[in-house]
N, C-alpha and C positions, 0 to 999 in steps of 0.2 A: 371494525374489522373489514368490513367489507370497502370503506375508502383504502386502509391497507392491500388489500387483494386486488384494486383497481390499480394502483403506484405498482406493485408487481408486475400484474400483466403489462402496462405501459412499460417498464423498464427493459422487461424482455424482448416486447416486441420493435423496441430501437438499438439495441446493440446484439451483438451475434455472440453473447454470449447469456450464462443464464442463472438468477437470483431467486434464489429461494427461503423461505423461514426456515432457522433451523428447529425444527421440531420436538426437540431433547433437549431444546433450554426455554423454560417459558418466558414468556413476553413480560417486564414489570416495567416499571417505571423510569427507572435508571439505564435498563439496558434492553437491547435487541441484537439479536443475533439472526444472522444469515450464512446460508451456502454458495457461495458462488465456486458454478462448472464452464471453466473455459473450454472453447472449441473440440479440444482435444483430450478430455477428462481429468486434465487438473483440476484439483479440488481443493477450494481456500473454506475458510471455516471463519467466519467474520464475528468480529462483535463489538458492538455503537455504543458506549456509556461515558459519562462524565462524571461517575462513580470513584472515587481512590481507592475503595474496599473491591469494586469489579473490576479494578486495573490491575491490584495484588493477584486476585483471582485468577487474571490469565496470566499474568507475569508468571507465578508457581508453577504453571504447565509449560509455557509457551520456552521459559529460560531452560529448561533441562533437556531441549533438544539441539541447540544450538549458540553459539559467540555470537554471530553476525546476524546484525538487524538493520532491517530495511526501512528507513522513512521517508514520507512525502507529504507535502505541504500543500494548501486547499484555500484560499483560487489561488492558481497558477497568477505572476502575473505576465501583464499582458506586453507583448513580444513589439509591439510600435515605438520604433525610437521617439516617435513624437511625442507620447505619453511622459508626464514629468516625474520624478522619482516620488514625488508627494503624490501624488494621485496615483501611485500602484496599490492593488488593496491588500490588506493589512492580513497574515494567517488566522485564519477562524479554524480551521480542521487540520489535525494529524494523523495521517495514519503510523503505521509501526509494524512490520512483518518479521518474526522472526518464523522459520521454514516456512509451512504452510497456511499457518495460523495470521489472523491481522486486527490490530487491535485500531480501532477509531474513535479518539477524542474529539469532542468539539464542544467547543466554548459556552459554557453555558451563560444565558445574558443575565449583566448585571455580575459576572465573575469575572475572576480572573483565568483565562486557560490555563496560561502556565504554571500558577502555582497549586491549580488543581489538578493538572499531569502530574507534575514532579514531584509531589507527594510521596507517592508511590515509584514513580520512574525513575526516580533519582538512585534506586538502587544498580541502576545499569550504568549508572554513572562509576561507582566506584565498585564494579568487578571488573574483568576482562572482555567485556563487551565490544565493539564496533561495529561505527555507523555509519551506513551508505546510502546514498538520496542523489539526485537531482538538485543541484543550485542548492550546493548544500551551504553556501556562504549566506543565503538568503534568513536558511533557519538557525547560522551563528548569530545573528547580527537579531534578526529577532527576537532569542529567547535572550542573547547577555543584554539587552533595553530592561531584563530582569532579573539581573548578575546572577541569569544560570548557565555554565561555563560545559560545551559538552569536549571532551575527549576523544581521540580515537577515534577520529572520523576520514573516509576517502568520498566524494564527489565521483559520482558514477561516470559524468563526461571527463576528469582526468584517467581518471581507469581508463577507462577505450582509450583515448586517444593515447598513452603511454603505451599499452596495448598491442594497436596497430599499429602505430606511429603514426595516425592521422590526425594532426593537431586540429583540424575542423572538430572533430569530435567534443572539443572540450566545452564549445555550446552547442553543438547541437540538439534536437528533441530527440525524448525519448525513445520514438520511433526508428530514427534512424540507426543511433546505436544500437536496440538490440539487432536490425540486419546485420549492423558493421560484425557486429559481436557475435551471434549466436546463430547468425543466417535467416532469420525470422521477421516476419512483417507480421508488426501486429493493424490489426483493424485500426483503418483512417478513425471510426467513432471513438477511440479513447482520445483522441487529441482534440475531441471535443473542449469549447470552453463554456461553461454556464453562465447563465447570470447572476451575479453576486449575492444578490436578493435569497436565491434559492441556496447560497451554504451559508446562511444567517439566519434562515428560517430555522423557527422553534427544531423541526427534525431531520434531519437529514432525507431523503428521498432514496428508496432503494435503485434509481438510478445514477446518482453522484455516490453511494454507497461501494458499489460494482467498480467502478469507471477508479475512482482514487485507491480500490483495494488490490483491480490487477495492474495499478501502475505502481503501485510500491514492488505489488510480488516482481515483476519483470525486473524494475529496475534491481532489487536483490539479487533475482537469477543470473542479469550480466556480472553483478562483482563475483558471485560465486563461481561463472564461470572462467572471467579474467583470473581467479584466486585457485580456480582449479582445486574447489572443493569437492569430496564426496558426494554422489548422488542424494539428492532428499530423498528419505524414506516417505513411502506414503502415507496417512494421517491413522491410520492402525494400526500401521509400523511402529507409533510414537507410542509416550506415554499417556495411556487411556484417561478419556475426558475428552469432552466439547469445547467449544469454547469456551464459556464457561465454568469454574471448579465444581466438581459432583453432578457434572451430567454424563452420560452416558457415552461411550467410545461410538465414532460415526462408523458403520455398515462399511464393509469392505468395497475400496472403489476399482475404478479401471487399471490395471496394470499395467506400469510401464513399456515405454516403448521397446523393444533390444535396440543395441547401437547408439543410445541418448547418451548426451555427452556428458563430463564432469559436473554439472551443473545440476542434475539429475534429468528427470522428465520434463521434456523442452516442449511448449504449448506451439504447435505447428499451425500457423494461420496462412491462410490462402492469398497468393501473389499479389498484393493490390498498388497502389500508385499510392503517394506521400499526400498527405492530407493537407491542405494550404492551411489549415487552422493550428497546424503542430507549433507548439513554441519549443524553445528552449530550455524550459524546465517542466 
C-alpha cells in the first residue's frame, strides 16, 4: 500500500492534473479503480481490470448513459518517419470512455487481449454503438489480425478536419485538434510518450492510468462536440454506481460552467505552447 501511495504522489506531482483511489470500490486482484480530476473539476471515474466479469460490470452502468464511445490505444506509436512499420510497437492497453466513465484493459501476459476484451465488449459491437479514437485505422488493423470486425466507427482527425475544413487535421495530435476544435489546449504533459517497458509492466502505473484516460475522454469530447451532442450530465446525474456494479453513487461534484458548449463541461487548460513530443495519435 504504501509503494501504491508513493506511484500516486509521484503521478500527481508530474501532471497538472490529479489521481486518486476510488474509495467506494475496493482494491482486489482483478481490478483497481481511480478518480481522476482535471484542472477544471471534470470528474472521470476509472477502472483497470482484465476481468470479462469487471468488464460486464461496468458495461451495465457505463452503456445506459450514452451510444458514443471513446477509444485509445497505448503506446502510441512513434511519429519518426525513420522508424520501420515492424518496429512500431504492438497495442498492449485499451482504454474505452463512454461519458464520464473509462474503462482500461490491458493485456494480461501470456494471454490474449483481445479475446479477453471482446468477451464481454463485443456486445457494443452488435447494438447501436459508435466508435471514436485517434488513428483509429491503427486499432482496425489490429484487432481484425484476430477477425474481430468493429463497426460504426469515425477517427477524431477526420472529424475535425471535415469539421473546419482544415485537411491538416486529419493527422494531426491530439492536442492540436481539440484547440482547432473546442478552443482548449490541453497540457503539453499528456503528449508525453513512455517507455514501452512501463505499459508491459505487470500494472499499469497510476501515471500512464491518468495520461491514456483524459486522452480518450477529450478525444470523445471533440466528436461530441463536432456531433453537437447534449451536454454530459455530471456522474450523479447518471445512473448511481462507481465504477464498478454495487458501489456506491460518487459525492456530488463541481458544477458546470454557464455558457459550455454542446459538448457539455469543457476542461479549460491554461494557454501553453504545443509540446514537440505530441504525435499524431
Amino acid at each position: 500500500m504504501h509503494a501504491n501511495a508513493m506511484s500516486l504522489r509521484r503521478a500527481n506531482a508530474m501532471m497538472p492534473y490529479k489521481i486518486e483511489r476510488d474509495t467506494q470500490v475496493p482494491v482486489t486482484d482483478d481490478q483497481r479503480c481511480y478518480v481522476v480530476t482535471m484542472d477544471d473539476g471534470n470528474i472521470l471515474r476509472v477502472t483497470v481490470t482484465t476481468s470479462s466479469i469487471r468488464i460486464s460490470d461496468w458495461l451495465d452502468i457505463a452503456t445506459s448513459t450514452s451510444s458514443l464511445v471513446g477509444i485509445h490505444a497505448e503506446p502510441r506509436l512513434f511519429k519518426s518517419k525513420l522508424v520501420h512499420t515492424s518496429l512500431q510497437p504492438k497495442i498492449h492497453v485499451l482504454f474505452f470512455a463512454i461519458g464520464r466513465r473509462v474503462l482500461v484493459v490491458k493485456q494480461p501476459r501470456g494471454n490474449d487481449l483481445h479475446r479477453t476484451m471482446f468477451i464481454e465488449l463485443i456486445r457494443l459491437h452488435f447494438n447501436p454503438y459508435h466508435f471514436v479514437g485517434m488513428n483509429m485505422e491503427r486499432i482496425h488493423r489490429c484487432l481484425q489480425e484476430d477477425h474481430i470486425y468493429m463497426h460504426n466507427t469515425s477517427d477524431v482527425g477526420e472529424l475535425a478536419a471535415g469539421h473546419t475544413g482544415r485537411e491538416a487535421l486529419r493527422t494531426a495530435a491530439l492536442k492540436k485538434i481539440t484547440q482547432a476544435v473546442m478552443g482548449i489546449d490541453l497540457d503539453p504533459v499528456l503528449s508525453r510518450r513512455f517507455w514501452l517497458n512501463r505499459w508491459l509492466s505487470d500494472g499499469l502505473s497510476p501515471e500512464l492510468v491518468m495520461q491514456g484516460s483524459i486522452r480518450v475522454f477529450m478525444a470523445l469530447m471533440v466528436a461530441r462536440t463536432i456531433r453537437n451532442y447534449p451536454p454530459l450530465p455530471l456522474l450523479d446525474q447518471q445512473q448511481a454506481g462507481s465504477s464498478s456494479a454495487g458501489s456506491q453513487a460518487p459525492p456530488q461534484h463541481h458544477q458546470q460552467q454557464a455558457g459550455s458548449s454542446s459538448a457539455g463541461s469543457q476542461p479549460q487548460h491554461q494557454q501553453q505552447g504545443s509540446s514537440s513530443g505530441s504525435g499524431p495519435n
